[in-house]
C-alpha positions as a printed Julia matrix, in Angstrom:
209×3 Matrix{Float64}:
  -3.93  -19.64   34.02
  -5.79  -17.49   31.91
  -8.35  -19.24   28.83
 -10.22  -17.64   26.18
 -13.86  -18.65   25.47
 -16.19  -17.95   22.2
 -18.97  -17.98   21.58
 -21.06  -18.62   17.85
 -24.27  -17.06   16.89
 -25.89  -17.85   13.43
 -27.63  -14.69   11.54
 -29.12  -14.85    8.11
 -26.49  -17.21    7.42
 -23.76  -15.43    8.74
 -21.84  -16.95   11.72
 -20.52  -14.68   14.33
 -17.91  -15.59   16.44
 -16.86  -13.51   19.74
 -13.75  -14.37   21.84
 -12.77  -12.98   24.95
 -10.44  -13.85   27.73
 -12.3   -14.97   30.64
  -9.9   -14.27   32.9
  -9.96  -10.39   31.59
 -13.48  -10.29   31.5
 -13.86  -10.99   35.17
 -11.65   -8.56   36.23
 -12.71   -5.62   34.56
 -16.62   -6.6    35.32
 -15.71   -6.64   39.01
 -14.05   -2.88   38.85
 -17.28   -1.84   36.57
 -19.25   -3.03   39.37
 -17.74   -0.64   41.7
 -18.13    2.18   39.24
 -21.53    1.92   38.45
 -22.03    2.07   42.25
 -19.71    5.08   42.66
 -21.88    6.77   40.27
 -25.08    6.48   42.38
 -26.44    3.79   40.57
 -27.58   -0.12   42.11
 -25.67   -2.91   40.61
 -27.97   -5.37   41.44
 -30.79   -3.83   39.7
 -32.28   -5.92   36.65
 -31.56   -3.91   33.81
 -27.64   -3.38   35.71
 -26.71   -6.71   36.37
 -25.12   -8.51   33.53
 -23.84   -4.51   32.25
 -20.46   -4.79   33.54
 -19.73   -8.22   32.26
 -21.19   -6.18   29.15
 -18.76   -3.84   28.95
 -16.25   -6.23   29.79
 -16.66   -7.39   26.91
 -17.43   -4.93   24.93
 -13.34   -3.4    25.86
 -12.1    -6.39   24.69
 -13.37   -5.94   21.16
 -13.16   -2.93   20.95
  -9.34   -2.82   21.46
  -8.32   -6.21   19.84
  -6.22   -4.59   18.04
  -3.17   -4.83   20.35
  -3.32   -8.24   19.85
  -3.06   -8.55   15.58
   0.52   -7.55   13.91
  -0.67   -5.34   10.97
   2.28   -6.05    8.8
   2.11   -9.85    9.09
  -1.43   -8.89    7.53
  -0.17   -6.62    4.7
   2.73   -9.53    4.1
  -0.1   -12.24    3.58
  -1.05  -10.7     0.67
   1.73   -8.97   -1.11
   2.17   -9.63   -4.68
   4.94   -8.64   -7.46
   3.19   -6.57   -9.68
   4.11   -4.45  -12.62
   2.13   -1.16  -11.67
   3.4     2.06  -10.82
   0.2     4.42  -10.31
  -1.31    5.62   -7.87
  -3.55    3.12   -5.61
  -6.11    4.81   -3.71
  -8.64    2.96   -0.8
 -11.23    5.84    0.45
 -14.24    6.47    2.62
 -13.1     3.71    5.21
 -15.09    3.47    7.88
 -12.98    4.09   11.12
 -14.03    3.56   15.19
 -11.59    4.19   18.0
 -11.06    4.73   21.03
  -9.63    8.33   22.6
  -7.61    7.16   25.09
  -7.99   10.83   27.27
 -11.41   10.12   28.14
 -11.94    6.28   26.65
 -14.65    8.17   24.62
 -15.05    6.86   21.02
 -14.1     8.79   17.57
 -15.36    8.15   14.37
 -15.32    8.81   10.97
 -13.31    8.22    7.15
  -9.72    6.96    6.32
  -8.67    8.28    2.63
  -5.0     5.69    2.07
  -3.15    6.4    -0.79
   0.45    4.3    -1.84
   2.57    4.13   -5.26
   3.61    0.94   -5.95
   7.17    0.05   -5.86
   7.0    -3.38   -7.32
   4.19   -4.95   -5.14
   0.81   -4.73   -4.78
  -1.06   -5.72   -1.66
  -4.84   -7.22   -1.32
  -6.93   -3.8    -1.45
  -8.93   -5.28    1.95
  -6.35   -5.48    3.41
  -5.34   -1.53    3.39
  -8.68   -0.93    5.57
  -7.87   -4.17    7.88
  -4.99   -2.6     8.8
  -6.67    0.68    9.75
  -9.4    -1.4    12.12
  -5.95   -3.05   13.8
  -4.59    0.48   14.81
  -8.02    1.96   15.7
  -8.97   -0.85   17.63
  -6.82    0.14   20.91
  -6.78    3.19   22.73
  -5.49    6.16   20.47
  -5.73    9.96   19.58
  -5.95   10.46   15.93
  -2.99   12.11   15.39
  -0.73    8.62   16.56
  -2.81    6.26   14.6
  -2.88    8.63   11.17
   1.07    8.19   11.23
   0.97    4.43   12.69
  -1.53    2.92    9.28
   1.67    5.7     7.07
   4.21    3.56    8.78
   3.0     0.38    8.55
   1.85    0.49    4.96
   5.32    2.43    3.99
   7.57   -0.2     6.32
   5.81   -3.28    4.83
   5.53   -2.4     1.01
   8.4    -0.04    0.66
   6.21    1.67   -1.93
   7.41    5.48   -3.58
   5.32    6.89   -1.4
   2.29    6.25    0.94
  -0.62    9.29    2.12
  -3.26    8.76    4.79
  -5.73   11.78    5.52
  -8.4    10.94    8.23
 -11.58   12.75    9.31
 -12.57   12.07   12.35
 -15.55   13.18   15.0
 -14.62   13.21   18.85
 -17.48   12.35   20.9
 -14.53   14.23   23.87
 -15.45   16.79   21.94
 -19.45   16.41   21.26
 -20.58   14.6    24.39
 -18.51   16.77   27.19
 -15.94   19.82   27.32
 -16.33   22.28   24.67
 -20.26   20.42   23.27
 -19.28   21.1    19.69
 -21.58   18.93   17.5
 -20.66   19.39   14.02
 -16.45   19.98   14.28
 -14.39   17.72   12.59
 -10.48   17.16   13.09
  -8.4    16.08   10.0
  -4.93   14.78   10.36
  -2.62   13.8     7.61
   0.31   11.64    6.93
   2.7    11.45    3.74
   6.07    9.98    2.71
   7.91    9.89   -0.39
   6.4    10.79   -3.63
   3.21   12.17   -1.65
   5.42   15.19   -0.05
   5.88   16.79   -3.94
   3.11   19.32   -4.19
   1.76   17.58   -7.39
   1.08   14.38   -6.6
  -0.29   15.47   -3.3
  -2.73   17.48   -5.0
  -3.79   14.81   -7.22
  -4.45   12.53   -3.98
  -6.71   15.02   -2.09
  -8.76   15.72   -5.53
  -9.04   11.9    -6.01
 -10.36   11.47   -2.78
 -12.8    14.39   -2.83
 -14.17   13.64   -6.69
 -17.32   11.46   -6.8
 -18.09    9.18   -9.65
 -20.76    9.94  -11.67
C-alpha cells in the first residue's frame, strides 16, 4: 500500500510544505539510477547519490497537476455578480513540462472572460493555469484546456487565453534557437467577433503608466 510523506521547512516565516508519494518516489529513483549509469556517469559518487531520489521528487511536483480538478477550484470561488465587462488576468507566470522530450517551457498566460452573471476569485484564474501546466503537455493542448475549463465552469459570453511560451526542445537541443517564441491562442464566444478580440490583445499589450 502506497503512503504519502511531507515534509515542513520554515523560511522567513513562511512554511513550506512538500508531499510526495513514497511509494512513487522509490520507483522512479531506482530507474534514474540506471540512467545516470547508462549515461556514463557513477551513481555512487558523492555529488550523484541522493540525485535520483532528487529528481524523484522533483517529477512529482512538477506534474501535481494531474492530481487537482481545476473546476472544483474555479467553483470554490464563484460569485453572482452584476458585471458584464471584460475581466482580464495577464503576465502569468507559466512552467511546464513538454511531454516530447520531458524538457521544460516557460513563459506568460494573458486570460481574458466576460462575465455572464458570475465572477470568480481573480487567483484563482492563474491557479488554474499552474493545474494544467503542471503535467506533461505541449502548449497548444493546455492553451485550449485553461479556454475550456474557465468557459465549462463559468459559462461566461466568452473566454480568450493567448500564451507565450519558450521551449527549452527548442533552445537546449534540435534546431538551438535561443530567442524564438511560440504563441498559441484560444477564444470562445464573444472573443471570436473581431472587435472585442482586438480590444483583448491591446489590453494585454498596453502598459500602465
Amino acid at each position: 500500500m502506497s503512503h504519502n510523506s511531507s515534509t515542513k521547512e520554515e523560511i522567513d516565516g513562511y512554511i513550506k510544505v512538500d508531499q510526495y508519494n513514497e511509494e512513487h518516489v522509490s520507483r522512479i529513483a531506482s530507474h534514474y539510477t540506471d540512467i545516470l549509469a547508462s549515461l556514463g556517469e557513477d551513481p555512487s559518487r558523492e555529488g550523484l547519490l541522493k540525485t535520483p531520489e532528487r529528481v524523484a521528487k522533483a517529477l512529482q511536483f512538477l506534474t501535481h497537476g494531474y492530481n487537482i480538478d481545476a473546476a472544483a477550484v474555479l467553483k470554490g470561488a464563484m460569485f453572482e455578480e452584476d458585471y458584464s465587462q471584460m475581466v482580464v488576468v495577464k503576465d502569468i507566470e507559466v512552467y511546464s513540462m513538454c511531454e516530447h522530450h520531458m524538457l521544460p517551457f516557460f513563459g506568460k498566460a494573458h486570460i481574458a472572460y466576460i462575465p455572464n452573471g458570475h465572477i470568480v476569485g481573480l487567483s484563482k484564474i492563474p491557479r488554474v493555469v499552474d493545474i494544467f501546466a503542471r503535467r506533461l503537455q505541449v502548449q497548444e493542448r493546455l492553451t485550449n484546456e485553461i479556454r475550456d475549463c474557465i468557459q465549462e465552469t463559468l459559462n461566461p459570453v466568452g473566454v480568450a487565453v493567448v500564451m507565450e511560451c519558450k521551449h527549452m526542445c527548442m533552445a537546449m537541443r534540435g534546431v538551438q534557437k535561443q530567442n524564438s517564441v511560440t504563441t498559441t491562442s484560444a477564444f470562445t464566444g464573444a472573443f471570436e467577433n473581431d472587435v472585442t478580440r482586438s480590444e483583448f490583445l491591446r489590453l494585454i499589450t498596453a502598459t500602465l503608466s
